[in-house]
N, C-alpha and C positions, 0 to 999 in steps of 0.2 A: 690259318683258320679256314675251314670249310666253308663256301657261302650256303646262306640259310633256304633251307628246304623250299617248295613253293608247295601246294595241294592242301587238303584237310584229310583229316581223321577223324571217328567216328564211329556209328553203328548204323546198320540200315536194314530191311526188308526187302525185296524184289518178289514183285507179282508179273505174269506174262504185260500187262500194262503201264504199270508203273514201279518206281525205285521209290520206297519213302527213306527218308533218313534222318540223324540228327547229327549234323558235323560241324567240326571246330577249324580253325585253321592250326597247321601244325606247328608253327614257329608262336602260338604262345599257351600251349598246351606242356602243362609241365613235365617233367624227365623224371622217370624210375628205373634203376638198373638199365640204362642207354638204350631205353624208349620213349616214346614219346604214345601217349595211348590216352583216349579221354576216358573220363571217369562215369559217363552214361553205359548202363546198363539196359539191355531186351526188357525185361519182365519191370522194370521203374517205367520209362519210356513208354512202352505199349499202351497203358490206359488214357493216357493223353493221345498218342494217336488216332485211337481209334475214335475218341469224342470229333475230334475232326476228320475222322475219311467214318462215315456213317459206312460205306462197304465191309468194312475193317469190325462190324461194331459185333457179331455174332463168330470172331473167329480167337482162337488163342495163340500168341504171340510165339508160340514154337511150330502152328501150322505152316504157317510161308516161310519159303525160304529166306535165310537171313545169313550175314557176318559181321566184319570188324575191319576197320582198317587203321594200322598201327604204320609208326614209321621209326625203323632201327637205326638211332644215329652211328651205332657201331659199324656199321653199313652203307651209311647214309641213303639206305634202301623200302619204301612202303612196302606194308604184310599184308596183303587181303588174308583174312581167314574166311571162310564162307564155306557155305552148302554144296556137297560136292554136286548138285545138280546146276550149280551154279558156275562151275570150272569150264565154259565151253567161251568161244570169242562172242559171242555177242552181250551175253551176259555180261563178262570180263569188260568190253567196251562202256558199258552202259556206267558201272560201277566208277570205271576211269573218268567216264563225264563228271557224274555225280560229283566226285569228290576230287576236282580237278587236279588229277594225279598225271604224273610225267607216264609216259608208258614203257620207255625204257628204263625206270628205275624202281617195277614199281612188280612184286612177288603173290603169284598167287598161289593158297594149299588151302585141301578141305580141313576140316576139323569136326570132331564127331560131338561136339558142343554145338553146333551150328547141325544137323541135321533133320533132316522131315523125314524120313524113311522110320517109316514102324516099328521096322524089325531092330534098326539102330536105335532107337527111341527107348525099346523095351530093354534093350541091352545095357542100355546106359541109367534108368531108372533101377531095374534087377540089383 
């Protein structure tokens, strides 16, 4: 038997100042097809946010960059999925705090669900 994962999972946003987020911890967040993934979604999530970050209160929930972080037990590997603006080490770091994820075990890729870019935007509504 594998020992059990340490970090959380979750969804978040990243602004140049701050990381908001809403995370669980991963070892009792339930299993679907050998992940582990919380059931918070962006767009449910967001209007509570923004009641508390008053900054937050005139913007919509696909302007900031945002992701997801899953954990593959077939792997026993964390998925950041996120904003490819968001693929660089510092960002990467900040996300790893946040959601105190191990950093050797722990996978990052953009995904075109999580995007700010326009043109990706408009591609993806079309």
């Amino acid at each position: 038997m594998s020992p059990k994962p340490k970090g959380q999972i979750g969804i978040f946003w990243m602004t140049p100042d701050d990381v908001y987020s809403s995370t669980e911890d991963v070892d009792t967040a339930e299993s679907c097809n050998g992940f582990r993934d919380s059931s918070k979604n962006h767009v449910d999530v967001w209007p509570t946010l923004q009641k508390q970050n008053p900054k937050l209160r005139y913007q919509e929930y696909f302007e900031i960059p945002r992701g997801r972080v899953v954990f593959d037990e077939t792997k026993s590997r964390f998925q950041v999925y996120a904003d490819k603006r968001l693929l660089n080490p510092k960002d990467q770091s900040r996300i790893i705090n946040t959601f105190s994820l191990p950093p050797y075990s722990t996978d990052f890729t953009s995904d075109p669900h999580y995007t700010t870019d326009p043109e990706d935007l408009d591609r993806l509504f079309d």
